[in-house]
N, C-alpha and C positions, 0 to 999 in steps of 0.2 A: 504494500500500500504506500502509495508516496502520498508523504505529510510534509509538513509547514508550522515551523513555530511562529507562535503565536505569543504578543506577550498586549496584555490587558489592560489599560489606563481606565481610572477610574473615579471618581469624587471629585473630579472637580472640572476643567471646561479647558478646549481644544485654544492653544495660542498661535495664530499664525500672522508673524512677523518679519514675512522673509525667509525662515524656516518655521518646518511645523513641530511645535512640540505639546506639552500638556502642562496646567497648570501645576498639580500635586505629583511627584513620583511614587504614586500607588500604583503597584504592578500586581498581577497573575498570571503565568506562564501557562501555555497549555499546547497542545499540539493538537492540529487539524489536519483532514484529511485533505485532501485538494479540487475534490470532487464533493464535498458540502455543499448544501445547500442553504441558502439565507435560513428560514424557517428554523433549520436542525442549529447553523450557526446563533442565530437568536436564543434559542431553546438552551444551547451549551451555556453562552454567557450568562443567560438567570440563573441557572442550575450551580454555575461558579460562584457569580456574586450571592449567590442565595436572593436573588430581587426575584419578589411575590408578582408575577405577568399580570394579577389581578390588578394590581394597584399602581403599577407601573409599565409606562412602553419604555422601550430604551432605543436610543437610535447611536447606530455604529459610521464610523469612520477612521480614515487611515490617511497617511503620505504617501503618496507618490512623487519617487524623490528621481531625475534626470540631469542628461547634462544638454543643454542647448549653447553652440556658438561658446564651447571654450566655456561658459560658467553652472554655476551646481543649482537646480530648480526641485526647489520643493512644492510640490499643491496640497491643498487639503480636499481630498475627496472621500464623499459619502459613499456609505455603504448602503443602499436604499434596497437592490432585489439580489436575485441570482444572477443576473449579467455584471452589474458593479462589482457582486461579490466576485465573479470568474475570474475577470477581467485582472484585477488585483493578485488572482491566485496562478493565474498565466503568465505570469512577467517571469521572463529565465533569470533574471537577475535577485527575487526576492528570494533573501534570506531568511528573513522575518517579517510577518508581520505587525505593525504598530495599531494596535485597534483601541480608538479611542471610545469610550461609552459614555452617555450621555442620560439623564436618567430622567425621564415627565412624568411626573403624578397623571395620573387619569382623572383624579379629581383633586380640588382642592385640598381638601380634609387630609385626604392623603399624605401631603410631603410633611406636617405636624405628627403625624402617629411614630411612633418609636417601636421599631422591630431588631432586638437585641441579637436578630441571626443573619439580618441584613448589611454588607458590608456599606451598599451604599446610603442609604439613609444616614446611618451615623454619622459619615463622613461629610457629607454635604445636608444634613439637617440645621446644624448649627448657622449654615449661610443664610438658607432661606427663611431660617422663625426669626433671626435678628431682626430689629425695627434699630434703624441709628436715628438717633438725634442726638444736635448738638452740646444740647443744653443738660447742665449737669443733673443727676437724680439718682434714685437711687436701684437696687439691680430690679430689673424684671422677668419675672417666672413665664417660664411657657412651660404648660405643663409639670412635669416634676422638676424640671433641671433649669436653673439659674443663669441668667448672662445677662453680664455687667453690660451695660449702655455706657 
């Protein structure tokens, strides 16, 4: 079976600046097949992150990194079906690839609930229940867990 490593970005949000890289160095390593299919690949990364499908979509993306005219070009491209996924797994040249995960609540309510087996929520919960203001006061509860304003 010819596979593909694969290494995992997660909790936090894709940076592309000229090159592409990821906010947090939260990684998971895993090996793919080459012949997956979006679906099964979707299905693998919940089943890693442990993120509940019910509560969350997740949308995948990667680098594609070339060289044009003498200089080194990185893109950020989505993983949206099985042709973007092929397409990525056909390049003779990947060694790896970089799949960035991105995480939507399906509902609101959702990105506040705390799932202690979920890696992503915990990671990126704390971003989204913060409220910043300027002005001094004192800390504000969401939920059980505390955070200073």
């Amino acid at each position: 079976m010819d596979s593909v490593n694969v290494l995992i970005y997660y909790g936090g949000y894709v940076v592309a600046d000229g090159r592409v890289g990821y906010s947090i160095p939260a990684t998971r390593p895993m090996r793919i097949s080459r012949s997956i299919t979006f679906s099964q690949l979707i299905h693998d990364v919940q089943r890693m992150l442990t993120i509940n499908p019910f509560k969350f979509h997740i949308k995948l993306s990667t680098k594609y990194s070339y060289n044009m005219m003498a200089s080194y070009v990185e893109e950020h491209v989505h993983i949206t079906d099985d042709d973007s996924l092929q397409f990525m797994l056909d390049l003779p040249t990947l060694g790896c690839l970089y799949l960035y995960v991105e995480t939507l609540p399906i509902d609101d309510d959702v990105a506040h609930d705390y799932d202690p087996q979920s890696f992503i929520p915990i990671i990126t919960q704390g971003f989204r229940t913060m409220v910043v203001d300027d002005e001094a006061g004192p800390s504000t509860y969401h939920g059980d867990r505390p955070f200073k304003l």
